[in-house]
C-alpha positions as CSV (number, residue, x, y, z in Angstrom):
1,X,177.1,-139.3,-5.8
2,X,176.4,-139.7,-9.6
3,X,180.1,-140.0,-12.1
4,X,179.5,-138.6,-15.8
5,X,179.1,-141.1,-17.8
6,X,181.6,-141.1,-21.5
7,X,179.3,-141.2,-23.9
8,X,179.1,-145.1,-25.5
9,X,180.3,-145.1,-29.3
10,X,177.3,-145.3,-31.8
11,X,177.0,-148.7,-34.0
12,X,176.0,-146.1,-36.6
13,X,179.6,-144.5,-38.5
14,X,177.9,-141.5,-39.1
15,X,177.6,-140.5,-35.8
16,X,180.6,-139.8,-32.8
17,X,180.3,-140.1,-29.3
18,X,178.3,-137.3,-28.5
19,X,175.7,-138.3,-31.3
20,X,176.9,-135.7,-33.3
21,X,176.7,-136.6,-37.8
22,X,180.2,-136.8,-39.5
23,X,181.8,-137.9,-42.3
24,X,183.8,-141.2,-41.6
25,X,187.6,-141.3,-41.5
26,X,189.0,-143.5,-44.3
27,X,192.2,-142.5,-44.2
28,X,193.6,-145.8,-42.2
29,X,191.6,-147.9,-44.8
30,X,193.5,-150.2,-47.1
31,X,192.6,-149.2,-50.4
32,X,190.6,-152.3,-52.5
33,X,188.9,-153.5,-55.6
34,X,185.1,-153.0,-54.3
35,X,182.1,-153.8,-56.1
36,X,178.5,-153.1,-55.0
37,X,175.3,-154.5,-57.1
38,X,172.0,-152.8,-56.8
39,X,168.3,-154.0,-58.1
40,X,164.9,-151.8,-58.4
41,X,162.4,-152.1,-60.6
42,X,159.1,-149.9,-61.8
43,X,155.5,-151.5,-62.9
44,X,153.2,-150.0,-65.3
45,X,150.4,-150.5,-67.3
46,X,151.2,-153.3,-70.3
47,X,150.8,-150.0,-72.7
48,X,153.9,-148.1,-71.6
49,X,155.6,-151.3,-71.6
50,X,155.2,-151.8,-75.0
51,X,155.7,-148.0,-76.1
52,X,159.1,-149.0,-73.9
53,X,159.7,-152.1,-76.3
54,X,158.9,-150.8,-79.3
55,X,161.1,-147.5,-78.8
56,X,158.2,-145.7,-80.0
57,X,158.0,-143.6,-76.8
58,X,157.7,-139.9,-77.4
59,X,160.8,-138.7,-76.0
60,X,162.9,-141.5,-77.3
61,X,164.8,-144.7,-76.3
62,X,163.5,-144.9,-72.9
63,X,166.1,-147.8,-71.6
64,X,168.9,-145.9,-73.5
65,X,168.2,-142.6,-71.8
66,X,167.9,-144.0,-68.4
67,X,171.1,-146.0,-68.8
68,X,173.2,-143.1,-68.7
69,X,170.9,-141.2,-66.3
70,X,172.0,-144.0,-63.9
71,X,175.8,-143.8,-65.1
72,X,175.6,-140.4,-64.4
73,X,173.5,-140.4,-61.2
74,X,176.2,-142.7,-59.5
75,X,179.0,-140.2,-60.4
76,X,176.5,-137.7,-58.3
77,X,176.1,-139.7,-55.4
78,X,178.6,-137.5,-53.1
79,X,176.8,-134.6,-54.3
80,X,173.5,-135.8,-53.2
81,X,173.9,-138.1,-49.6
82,X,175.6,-135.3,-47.5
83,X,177.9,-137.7,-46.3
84,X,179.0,-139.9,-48.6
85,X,183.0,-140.0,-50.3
86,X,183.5,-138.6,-53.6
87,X,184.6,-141.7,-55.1
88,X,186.8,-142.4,-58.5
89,X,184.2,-144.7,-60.0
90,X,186.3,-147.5,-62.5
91,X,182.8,-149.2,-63.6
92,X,179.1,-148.2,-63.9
93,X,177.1,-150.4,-64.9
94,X,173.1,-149.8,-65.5
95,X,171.3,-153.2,-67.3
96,X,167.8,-153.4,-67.5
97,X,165.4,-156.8,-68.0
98,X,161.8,-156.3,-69.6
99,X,159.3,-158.6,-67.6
100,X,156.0,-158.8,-69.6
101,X,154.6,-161.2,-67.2
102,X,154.7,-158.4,-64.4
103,X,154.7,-155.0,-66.6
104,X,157.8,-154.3,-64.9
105,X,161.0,-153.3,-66.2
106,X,163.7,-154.4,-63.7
107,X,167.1,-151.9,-63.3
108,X,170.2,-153.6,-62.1
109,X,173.1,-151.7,-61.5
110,X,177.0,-152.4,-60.9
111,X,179.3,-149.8,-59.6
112,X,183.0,-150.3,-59.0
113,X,185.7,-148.8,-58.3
114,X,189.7,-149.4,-56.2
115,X,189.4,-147.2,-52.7
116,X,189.0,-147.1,-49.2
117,X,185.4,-147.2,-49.0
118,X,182.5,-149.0,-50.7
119,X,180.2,-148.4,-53.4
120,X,177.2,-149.6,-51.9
121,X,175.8,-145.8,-52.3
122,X,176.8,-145.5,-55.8
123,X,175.0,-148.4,-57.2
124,X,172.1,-147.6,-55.0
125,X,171.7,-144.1,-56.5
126,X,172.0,-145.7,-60.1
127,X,169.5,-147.7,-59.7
128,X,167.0,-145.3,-58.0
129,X,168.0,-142.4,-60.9
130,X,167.5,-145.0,-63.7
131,X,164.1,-146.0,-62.3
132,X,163.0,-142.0,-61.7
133,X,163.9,-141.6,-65.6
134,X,161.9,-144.4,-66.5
135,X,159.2,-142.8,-64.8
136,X,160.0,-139.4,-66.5
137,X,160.1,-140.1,-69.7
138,X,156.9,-142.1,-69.4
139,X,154.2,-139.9,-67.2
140,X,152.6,-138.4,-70.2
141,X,151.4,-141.8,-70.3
142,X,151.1,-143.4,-67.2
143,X,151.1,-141.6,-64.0
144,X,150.0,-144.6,-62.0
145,X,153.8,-146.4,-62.6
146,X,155.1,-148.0,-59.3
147,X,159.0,-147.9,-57.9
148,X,159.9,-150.0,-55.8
149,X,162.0,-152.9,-54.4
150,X,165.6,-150.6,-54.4
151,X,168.5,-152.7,-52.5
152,X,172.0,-153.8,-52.3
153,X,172.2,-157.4,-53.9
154,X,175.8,-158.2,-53.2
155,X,178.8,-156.3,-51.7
156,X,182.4,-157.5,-52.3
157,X,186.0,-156.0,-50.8
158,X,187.0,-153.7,-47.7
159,X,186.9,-155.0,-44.3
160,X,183.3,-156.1,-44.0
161,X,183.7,-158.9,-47.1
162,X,181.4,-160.2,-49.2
163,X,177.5,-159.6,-48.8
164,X,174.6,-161.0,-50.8
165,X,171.2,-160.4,-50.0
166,X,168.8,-163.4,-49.3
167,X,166.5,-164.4,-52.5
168,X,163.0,-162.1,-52.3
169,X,160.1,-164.3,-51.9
170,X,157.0,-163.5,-53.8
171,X,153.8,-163.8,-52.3
């Protein structure tokens, strides 16, 4: 004689019992000052860096323009991940370091924000939409641009603490 078996609770939040997707209950959450960091970055060929540099780039200040497409891309983030929080965003934070030695321009991005779930998404999405409008502005000129290398770099508040990802190791 077999019993039914209750279905085992997923490790995964998005997901019940039965397996079915769901936005995650906050409610019972404490409400804290949580920070997430993001970093990505995109390589080209050392001519669109220095159209980048120089601010000579046809549609304007590249790094300026895909500040705010960051800023605004983490305000979007609920409207684009299906299940993700809207989220009253405090701080947005898009900074951007110009590596010569790699032809890279690296994005990294804070988000903040006092609520009952993280902003690990938010900063993730600045990052990516910063590094997409990099590449935007710049494909007249260089199709061939890499992105790559998008992840949380450190997590702090709500229940799970403080994260920070382990150093990359270049090859």
């Amino acid at each position: 004689m077999t019993h039914p078996t209750t279905p085992k609770p997923s490790p995964l939040t998005h997901f019940d019992a039965e397996g079915q997707a769901h936005m995650v209950d906050v409610a019972a959450k404490a409400s804290t000052h949580r920070v997430a960091v993001a970093e990505g970055r995109i390589t080209m060929e050392p001519a669109t860096l220095a159209l980048i540099q120089s601010g000579s780039a046809k549609k304007g200040d590249v790094l300026g323009i895909a500040r705010i497409a960051g800023i605004q891309g983490a305000k979007k983030t609920s409207d684009l991940i299906p299940l993700c929080h809207p989220i009253a965003l405090t701080r947005v934070a898009v900074e951007f370091d110009v590596e010569a030695a790699t032809n890279s321009v690296l994005c990294r991005t804070t988000a903040e924000c006092t609520g009952q779930t993280g902003v690990e998404m938010e900063a993730l999405t600045a990052c990516s939409v910063a590094l997409l409008t990099i590449y935007d502005m710049c494909k007249a000129v260089d199709r061939g641009m890499t992105m790559g290398g998008v992840r949380l770099v450190e997590k702090r508040g709500g229940k799970s603490g403080h994260f920070v990802a382990p150093a990359l190791t270049t090859l």
